[in-house]
PDB file of the backbone (N, CA, C, O) and the ligand in Angstrom, with CONECT records:
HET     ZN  A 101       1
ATOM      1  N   UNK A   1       3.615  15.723  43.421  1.00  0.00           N
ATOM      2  CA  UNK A   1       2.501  15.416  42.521  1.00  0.00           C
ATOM      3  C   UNK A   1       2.746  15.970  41.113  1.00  0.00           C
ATOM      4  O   UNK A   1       2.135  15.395  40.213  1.00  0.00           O
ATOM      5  N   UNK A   2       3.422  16.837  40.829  1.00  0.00           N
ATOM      6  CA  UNK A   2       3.281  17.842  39.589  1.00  0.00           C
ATOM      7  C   UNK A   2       4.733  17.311  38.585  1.00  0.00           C
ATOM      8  O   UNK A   2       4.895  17.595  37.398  1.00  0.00           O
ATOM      9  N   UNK A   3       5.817  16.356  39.583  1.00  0.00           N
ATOM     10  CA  UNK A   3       6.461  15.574  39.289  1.00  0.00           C
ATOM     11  C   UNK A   3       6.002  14.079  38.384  1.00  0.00           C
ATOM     12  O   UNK A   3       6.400  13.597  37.324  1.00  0.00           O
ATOM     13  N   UNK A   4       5.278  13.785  39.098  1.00  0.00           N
ATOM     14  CA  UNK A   4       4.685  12.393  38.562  1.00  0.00           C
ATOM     15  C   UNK A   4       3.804  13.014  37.271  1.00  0.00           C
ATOM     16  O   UNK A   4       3.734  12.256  36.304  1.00  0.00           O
ATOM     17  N   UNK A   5       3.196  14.176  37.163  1.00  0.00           N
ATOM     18  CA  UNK A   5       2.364  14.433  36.078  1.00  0.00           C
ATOM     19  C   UNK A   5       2.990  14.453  35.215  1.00  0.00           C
ATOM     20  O   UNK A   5       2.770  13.802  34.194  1.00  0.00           O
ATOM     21  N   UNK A   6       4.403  15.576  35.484  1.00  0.00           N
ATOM     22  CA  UNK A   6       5.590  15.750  34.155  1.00  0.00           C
ATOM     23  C   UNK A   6       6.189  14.273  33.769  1.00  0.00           C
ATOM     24  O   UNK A   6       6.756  14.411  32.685  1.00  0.00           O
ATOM     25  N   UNK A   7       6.272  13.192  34.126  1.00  0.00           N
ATOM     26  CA  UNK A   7       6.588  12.257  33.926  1.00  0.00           C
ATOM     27  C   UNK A   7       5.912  11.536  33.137  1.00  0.00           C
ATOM     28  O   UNK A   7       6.425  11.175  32.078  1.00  0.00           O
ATOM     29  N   UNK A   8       4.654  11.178  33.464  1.00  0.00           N
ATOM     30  CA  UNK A   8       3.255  10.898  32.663  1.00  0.00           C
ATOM     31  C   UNK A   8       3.213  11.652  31.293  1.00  0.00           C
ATOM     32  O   UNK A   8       3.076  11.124  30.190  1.00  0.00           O
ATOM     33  N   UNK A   9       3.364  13.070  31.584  1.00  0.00           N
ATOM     34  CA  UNK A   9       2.989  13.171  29.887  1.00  0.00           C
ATOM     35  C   UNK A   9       4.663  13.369  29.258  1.00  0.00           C
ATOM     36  O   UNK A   9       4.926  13.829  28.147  1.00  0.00           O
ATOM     37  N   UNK A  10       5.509  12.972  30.116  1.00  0.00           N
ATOM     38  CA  UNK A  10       6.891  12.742  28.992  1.00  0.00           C
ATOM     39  C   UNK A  10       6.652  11.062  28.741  1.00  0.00           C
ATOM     40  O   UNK A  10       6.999  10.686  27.621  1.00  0.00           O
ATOM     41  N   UNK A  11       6.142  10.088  29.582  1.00  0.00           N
ATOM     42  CA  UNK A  11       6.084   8.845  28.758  1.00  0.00           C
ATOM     43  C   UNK A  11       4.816   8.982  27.721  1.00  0.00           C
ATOM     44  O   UNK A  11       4.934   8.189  26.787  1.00  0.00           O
ATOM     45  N   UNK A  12       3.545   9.851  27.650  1.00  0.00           N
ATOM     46  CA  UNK A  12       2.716   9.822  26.615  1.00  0.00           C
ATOM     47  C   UNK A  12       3.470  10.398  25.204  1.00  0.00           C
ATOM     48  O   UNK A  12       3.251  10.082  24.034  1.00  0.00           O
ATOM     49  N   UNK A  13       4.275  11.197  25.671  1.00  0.00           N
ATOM     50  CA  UNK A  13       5.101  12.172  24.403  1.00  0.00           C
ATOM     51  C   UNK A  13       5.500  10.954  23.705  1.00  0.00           C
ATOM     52  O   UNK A  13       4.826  10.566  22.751  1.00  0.00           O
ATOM     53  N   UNK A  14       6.920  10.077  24.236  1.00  0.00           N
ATOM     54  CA  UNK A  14       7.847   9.087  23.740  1.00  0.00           C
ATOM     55  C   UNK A  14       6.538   8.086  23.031  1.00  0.00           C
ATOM     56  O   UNK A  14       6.539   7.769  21.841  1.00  0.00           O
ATOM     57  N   UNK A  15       5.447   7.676  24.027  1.00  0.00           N
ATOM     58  CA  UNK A  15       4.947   7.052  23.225  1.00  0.00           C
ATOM     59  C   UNK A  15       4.224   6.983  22.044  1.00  0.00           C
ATOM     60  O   UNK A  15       4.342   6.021  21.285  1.00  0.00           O
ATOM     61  N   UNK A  16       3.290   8.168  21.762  1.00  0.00           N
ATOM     62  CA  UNK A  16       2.791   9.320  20.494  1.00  0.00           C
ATOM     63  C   UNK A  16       4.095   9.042  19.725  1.00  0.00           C
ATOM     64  O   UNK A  16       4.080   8.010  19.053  1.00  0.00           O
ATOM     65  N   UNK A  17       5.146   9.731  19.706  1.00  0.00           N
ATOM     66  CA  UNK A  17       6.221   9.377  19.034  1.00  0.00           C
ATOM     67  C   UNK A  17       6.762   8.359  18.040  1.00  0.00           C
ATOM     68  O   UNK A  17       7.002   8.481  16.839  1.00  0.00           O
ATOM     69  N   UNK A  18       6.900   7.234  18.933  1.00  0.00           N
ATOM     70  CA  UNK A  18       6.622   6.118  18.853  1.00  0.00           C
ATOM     71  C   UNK A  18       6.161   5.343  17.952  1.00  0.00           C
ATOM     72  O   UNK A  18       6.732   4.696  17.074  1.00  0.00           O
ATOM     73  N   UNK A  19       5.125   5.450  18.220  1.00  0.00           N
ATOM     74  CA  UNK A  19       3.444   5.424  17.250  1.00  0.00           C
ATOM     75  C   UNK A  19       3.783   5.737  15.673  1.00  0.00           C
ATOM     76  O   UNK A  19       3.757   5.009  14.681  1.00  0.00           O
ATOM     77  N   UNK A  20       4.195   7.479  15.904  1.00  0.00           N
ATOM     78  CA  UNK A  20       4.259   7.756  14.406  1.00  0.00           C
ATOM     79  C   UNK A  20       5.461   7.384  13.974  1.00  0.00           C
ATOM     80  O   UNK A  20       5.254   6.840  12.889  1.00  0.00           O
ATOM     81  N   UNK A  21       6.444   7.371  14.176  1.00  0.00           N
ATOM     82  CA  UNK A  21       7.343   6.658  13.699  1.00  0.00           C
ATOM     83  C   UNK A  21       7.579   5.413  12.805  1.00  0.00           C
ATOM     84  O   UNK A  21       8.002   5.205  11.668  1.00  0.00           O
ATOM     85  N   UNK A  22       7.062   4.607  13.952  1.00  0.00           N
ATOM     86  CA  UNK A  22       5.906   3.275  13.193  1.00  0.00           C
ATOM     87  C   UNK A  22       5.532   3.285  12.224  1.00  0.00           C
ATOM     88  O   UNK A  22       6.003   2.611  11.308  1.00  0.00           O
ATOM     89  N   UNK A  23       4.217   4.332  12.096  1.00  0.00           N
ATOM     90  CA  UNK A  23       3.090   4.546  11.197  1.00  0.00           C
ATOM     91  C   UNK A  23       3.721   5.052   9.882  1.00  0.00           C
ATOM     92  O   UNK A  23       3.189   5.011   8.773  1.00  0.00           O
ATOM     93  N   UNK A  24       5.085   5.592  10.221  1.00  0.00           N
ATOM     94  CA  UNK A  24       5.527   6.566   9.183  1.00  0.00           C
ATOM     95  C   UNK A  24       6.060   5.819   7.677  1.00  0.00           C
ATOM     96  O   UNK A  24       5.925   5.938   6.459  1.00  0.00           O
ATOM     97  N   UNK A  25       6.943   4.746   8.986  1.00  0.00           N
ATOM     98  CA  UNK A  25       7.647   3.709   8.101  1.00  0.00           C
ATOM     99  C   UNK A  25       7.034   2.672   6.976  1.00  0.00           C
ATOM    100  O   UNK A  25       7.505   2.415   5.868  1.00  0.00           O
ATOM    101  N   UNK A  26       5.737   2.108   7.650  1.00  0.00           N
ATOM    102  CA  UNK A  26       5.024   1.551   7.424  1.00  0.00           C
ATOM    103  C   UNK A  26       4.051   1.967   5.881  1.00  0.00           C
ATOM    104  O   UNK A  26       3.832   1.492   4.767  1.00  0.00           O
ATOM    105  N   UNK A  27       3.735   3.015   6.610  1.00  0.00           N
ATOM    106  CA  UNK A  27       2.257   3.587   4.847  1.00  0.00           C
ATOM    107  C   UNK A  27       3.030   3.666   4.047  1.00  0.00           C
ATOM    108  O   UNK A  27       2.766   2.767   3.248  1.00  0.00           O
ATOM    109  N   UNK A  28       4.343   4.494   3.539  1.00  0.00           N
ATOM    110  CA  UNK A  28       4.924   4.522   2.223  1.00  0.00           C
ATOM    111  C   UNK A  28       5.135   3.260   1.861  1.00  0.00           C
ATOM    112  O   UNK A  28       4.506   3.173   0.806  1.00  0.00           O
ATOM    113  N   UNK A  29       5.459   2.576   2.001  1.00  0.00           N
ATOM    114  CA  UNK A  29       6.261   0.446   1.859  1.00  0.00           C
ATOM    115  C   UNK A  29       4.747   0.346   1.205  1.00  0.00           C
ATOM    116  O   UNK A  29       4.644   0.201  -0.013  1.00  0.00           O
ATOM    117  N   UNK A  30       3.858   0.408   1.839  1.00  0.00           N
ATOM    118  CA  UNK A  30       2.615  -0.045   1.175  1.00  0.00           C
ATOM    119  C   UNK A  30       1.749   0.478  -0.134  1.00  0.00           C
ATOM    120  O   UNK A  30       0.992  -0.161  -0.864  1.00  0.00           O
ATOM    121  N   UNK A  31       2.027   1.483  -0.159  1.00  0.00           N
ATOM    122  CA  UNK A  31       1.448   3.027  -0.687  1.00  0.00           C
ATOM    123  C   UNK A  31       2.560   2.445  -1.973  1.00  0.00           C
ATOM    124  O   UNK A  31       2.059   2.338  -3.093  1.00  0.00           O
ATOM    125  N   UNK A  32       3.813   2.134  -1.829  1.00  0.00           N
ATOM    126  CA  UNK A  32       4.200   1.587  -2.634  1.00  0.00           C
ATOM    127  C   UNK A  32       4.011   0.334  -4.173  1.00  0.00           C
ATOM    128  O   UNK A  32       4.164   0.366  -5.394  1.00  0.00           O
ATOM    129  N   UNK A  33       3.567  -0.718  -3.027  1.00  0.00           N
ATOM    130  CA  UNK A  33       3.337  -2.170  -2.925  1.00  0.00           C
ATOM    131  C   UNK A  33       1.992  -2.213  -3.850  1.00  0.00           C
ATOM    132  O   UNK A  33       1.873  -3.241  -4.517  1.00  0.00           O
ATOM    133  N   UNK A  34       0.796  -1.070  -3.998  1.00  0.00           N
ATOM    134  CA  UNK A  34      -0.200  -0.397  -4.049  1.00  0.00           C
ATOM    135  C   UNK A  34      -0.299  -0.295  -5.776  1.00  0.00           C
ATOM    136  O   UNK A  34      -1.023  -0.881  -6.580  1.00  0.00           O
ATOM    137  N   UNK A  35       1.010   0.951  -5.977  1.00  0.00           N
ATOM    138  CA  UNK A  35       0.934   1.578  -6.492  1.00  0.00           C
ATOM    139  C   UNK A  35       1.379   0.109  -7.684  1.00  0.00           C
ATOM    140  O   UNK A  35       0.569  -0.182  -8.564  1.00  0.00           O
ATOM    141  N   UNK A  36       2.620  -0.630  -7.554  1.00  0.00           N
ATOM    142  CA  UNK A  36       3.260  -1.207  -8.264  1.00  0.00           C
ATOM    143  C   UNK A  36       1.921  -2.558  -8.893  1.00  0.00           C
ATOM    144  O   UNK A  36       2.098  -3.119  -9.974  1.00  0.00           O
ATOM    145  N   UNK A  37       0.849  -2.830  -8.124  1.00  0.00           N
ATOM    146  CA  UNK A  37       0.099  -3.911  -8.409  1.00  0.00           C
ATOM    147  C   UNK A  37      -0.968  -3.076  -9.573  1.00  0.00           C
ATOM    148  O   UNK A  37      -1.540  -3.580 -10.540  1.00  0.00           O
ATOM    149  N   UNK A  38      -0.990  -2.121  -9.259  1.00  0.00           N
ATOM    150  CA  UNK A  38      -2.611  -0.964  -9.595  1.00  0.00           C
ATOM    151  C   UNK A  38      -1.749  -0.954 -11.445  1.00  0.00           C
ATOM    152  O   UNK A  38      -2.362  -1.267 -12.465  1.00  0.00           O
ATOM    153  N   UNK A  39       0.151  -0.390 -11.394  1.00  0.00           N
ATOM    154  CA  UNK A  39      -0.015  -0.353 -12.836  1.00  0.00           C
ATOM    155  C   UNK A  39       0.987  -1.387 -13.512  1.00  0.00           C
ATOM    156  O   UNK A  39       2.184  -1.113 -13.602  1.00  0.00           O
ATOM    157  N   UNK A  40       0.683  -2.078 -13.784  1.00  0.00           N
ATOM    158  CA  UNK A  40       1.235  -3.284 -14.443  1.00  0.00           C
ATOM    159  C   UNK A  40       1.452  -3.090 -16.027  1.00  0.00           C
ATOM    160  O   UNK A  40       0.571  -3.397 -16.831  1.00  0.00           O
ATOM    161  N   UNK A  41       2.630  -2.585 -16.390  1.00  0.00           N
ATOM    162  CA  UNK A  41       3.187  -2.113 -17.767  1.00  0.00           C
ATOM    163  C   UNK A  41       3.468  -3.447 -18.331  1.00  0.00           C
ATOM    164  O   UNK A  41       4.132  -4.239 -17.662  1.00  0.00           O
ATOM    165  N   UNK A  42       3.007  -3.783 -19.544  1.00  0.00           N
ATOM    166  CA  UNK A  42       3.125  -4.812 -20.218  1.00  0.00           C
ATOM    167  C   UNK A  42       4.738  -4.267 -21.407  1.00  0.00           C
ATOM    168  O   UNK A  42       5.013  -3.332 -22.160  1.00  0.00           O
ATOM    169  N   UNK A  43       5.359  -5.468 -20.943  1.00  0.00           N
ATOM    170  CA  UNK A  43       6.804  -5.648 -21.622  1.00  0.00           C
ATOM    171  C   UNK A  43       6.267  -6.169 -23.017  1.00  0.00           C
ATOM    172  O   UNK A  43       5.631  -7.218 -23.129  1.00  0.00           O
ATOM    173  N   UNK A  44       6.618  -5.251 -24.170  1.00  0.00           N
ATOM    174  CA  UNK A  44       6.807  -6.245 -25.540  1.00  0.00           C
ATOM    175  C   UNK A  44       8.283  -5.918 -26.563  1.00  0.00           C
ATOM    176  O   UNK A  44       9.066  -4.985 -26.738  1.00  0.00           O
ATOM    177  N   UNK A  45       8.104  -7.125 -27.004  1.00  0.00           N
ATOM    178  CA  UNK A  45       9.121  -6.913 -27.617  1.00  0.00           C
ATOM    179  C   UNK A  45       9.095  -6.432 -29.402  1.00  0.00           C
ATOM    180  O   UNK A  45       8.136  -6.763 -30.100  1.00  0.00           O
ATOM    181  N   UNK A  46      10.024  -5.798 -29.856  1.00  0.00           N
ATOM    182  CA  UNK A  46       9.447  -5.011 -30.752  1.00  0.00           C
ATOM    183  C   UNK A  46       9.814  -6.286 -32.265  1.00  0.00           C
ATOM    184  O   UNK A  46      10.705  -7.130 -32.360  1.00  0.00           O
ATOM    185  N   UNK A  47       8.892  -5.979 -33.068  1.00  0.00           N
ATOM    186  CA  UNK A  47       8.523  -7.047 -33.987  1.00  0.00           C
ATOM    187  C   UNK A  47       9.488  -7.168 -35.119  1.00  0.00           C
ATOM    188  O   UNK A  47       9.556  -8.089 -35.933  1.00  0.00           O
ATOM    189  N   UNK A  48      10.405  -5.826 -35.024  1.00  0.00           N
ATOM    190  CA  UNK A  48      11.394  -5.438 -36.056  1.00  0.00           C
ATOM    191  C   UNK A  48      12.767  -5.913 -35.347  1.00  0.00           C
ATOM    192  O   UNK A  48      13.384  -6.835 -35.882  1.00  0.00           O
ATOM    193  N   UNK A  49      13.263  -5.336 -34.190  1.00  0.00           N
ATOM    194  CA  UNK A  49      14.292  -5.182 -33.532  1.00  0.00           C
ATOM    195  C   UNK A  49      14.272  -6.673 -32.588  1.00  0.00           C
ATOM    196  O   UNK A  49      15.183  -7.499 -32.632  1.00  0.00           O
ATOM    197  N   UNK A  50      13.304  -6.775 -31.928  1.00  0.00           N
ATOM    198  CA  UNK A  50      13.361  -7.918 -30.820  1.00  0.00           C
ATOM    199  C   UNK A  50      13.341  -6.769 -29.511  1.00  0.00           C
ATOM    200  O   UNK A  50      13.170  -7.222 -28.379  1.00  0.00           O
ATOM    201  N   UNK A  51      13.462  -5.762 -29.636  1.00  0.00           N
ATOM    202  CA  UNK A  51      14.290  -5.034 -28.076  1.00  0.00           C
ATOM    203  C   UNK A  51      12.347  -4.887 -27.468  1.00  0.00           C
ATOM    204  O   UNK A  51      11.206  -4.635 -27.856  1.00  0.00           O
ATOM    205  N   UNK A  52      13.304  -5.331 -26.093  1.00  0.00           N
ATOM    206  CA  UNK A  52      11.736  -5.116 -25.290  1.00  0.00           C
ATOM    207  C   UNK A  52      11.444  -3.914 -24.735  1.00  0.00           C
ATOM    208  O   UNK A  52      12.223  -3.662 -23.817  1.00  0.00           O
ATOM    209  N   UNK A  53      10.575  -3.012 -24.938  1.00  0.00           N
ATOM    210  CA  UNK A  53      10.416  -2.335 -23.984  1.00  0.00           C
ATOM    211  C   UNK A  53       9.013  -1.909 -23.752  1.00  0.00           C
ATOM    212  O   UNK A  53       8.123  -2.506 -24.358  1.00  0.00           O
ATOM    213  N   UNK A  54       8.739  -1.003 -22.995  1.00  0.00           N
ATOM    214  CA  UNK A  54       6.713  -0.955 -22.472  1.00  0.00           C
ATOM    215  C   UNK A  54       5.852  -0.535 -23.266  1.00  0.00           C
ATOM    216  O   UNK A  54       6.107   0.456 -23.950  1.00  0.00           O
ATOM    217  N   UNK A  55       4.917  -1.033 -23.341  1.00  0.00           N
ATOM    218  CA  UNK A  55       4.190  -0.699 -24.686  1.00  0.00           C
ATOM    219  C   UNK A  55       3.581   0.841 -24.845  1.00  0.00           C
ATOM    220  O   UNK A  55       2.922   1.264 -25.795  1.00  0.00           O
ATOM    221  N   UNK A  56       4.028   1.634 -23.528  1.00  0.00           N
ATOM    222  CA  UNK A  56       3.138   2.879 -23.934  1.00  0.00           C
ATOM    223  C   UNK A  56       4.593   3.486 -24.787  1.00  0.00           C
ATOM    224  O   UNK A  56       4.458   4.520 -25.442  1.00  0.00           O
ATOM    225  N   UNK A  57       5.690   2.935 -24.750  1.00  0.00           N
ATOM    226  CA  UNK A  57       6.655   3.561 -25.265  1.00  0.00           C
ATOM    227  C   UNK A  57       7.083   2.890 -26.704  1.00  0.00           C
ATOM    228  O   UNK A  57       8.154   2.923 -27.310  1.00  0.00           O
ATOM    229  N   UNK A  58       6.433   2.569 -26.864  1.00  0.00           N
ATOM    230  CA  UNK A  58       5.696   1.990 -28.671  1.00  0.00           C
ATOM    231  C   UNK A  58       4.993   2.220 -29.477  1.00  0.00           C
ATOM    232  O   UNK A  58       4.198   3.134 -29.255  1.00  0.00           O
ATOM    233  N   UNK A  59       4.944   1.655 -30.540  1.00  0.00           N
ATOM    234  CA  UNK A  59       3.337   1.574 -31.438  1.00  0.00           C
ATOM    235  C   UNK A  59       3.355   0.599 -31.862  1.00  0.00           C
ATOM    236  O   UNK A  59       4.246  -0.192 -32.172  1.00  0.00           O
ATOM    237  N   UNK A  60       1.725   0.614 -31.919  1.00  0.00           N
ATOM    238  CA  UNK A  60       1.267  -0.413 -32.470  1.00  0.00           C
ATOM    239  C   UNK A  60       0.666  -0.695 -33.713  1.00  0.00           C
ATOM    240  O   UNK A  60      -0.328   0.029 -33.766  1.00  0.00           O
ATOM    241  N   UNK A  61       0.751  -1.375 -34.750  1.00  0.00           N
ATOM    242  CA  UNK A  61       0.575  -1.147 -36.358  1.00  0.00           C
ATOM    243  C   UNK A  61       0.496  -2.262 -37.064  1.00  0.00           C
ATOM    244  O   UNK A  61       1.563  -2.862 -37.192  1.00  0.00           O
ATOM    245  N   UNK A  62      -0.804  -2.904 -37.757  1.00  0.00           N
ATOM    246  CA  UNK A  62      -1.104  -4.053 -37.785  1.00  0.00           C
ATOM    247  C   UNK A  62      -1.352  -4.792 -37.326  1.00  0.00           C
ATOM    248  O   UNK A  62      -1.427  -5.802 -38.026  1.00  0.00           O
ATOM    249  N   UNK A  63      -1.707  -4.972 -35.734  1.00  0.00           N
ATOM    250  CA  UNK A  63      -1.952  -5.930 -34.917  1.00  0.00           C
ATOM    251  C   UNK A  63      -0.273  -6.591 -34.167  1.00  0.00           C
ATOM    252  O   UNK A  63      -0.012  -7.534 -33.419  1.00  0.00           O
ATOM    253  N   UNK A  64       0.396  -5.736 -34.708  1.00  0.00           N
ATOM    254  CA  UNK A  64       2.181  -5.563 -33.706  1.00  0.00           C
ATOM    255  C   UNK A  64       2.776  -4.511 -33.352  1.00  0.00           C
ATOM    256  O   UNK A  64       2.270  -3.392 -33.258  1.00  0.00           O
ATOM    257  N   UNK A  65       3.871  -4.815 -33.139  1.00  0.00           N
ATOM    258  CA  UNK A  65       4.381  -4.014 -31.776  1.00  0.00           C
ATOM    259  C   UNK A  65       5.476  -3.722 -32.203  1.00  0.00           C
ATOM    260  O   UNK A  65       6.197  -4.686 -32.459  1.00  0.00           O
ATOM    261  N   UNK A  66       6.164  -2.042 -32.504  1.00  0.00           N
ATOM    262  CA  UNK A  66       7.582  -1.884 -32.685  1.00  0.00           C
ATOM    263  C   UNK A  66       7.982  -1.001 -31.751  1.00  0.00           C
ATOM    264  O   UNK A  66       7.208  -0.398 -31.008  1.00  0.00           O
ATOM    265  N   UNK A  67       9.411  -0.873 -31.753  1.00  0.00           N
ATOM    266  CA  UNK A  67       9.914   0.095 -30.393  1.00  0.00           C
ATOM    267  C   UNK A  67       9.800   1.699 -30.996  1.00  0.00           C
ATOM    268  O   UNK A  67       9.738   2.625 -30.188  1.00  0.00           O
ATOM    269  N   UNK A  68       9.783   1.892 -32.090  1.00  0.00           N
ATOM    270  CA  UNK A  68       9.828   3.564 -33.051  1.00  0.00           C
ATOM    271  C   UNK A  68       8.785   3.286 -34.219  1.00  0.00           C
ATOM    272  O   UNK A  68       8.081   2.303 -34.452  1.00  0.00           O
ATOM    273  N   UNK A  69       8.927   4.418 -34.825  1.00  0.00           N
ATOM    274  CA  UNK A  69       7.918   5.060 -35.393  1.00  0.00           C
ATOM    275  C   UNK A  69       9.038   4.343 -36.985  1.00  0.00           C
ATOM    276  O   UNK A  69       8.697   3.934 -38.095  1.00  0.00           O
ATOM    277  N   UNK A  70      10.288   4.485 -36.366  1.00  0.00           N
ATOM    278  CA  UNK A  70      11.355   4.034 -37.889  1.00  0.00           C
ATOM    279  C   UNK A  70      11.037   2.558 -38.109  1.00  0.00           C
ATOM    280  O   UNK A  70      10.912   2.113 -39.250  1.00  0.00           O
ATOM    281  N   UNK A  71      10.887   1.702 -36.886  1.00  0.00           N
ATOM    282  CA  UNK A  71      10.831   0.271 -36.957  1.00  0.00           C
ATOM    283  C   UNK A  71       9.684  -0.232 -37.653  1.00  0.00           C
ATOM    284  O   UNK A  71       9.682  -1.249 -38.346  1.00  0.00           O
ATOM    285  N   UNK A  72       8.412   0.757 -37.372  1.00  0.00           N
ATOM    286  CA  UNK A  72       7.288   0.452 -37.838  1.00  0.00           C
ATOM    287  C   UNK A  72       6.575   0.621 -39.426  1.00  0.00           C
ATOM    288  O   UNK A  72       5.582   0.220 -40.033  1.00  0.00           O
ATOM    289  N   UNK A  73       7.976   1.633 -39.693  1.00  0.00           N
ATOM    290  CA  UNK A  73       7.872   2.160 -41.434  1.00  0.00           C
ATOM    291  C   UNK A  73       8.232   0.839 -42.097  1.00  0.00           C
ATOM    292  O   UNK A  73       7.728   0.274 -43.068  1.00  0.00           O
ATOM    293  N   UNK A  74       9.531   0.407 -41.076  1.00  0.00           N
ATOM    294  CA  UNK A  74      10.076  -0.804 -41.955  1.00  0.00           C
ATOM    295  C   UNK A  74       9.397  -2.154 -41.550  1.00  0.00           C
ATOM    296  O   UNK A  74       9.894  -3.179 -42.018  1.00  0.00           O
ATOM    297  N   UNK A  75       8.507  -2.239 -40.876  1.00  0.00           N
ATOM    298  CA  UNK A  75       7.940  -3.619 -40.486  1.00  0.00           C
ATOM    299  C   UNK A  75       8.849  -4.801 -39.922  1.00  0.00           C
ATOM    300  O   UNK A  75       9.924  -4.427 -39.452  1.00  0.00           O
ATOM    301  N   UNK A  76       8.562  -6.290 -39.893  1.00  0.00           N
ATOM    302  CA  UNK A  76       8.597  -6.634 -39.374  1.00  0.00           C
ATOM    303  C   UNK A  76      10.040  -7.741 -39.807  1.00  0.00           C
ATOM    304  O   UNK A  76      10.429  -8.591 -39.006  1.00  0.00           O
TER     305      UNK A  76
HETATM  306 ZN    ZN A 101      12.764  -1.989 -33.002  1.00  0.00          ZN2+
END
């Protein structure tokens, strides 16, 4: 009897296991998937240069968009 019990909770173990394993793989991929929809960086291209890059890594000056602070002295 104490056989069949140890058996029982070694297939509950593997299966718990199992489970998280699963679970493990799974939430980051999403948590991901999540994260990438939530921040959506707008690409511009800079009004002096042409070079694209994200607008928090810009300024903006006149109602446009340069990649530096040098591009924006010299306009467009
Ligand atoms: Zn530029």
């Amino acid at each position: 009897m104490s056989k069949l019990f140890t058996f029982l909770i070694l297939g509950l173990v593997c299966y718990l296991l199992y489970k998280k394993v699963n679970s493990g793989n799974a939430s980051p991929r999403s948590r991901q998937t999540r994260q990438r929809s939530n921040d959506p960086e707008r690409i511009i291209a800079c009004a002096h240069c042409g070079v694209h890059l994200p607008e928090s890594e810009g300024v903006h000056a006149g109602g446009r968009f340069f990649c530096s602070d040098e591009h924006r002295r010299l306009g467009a």
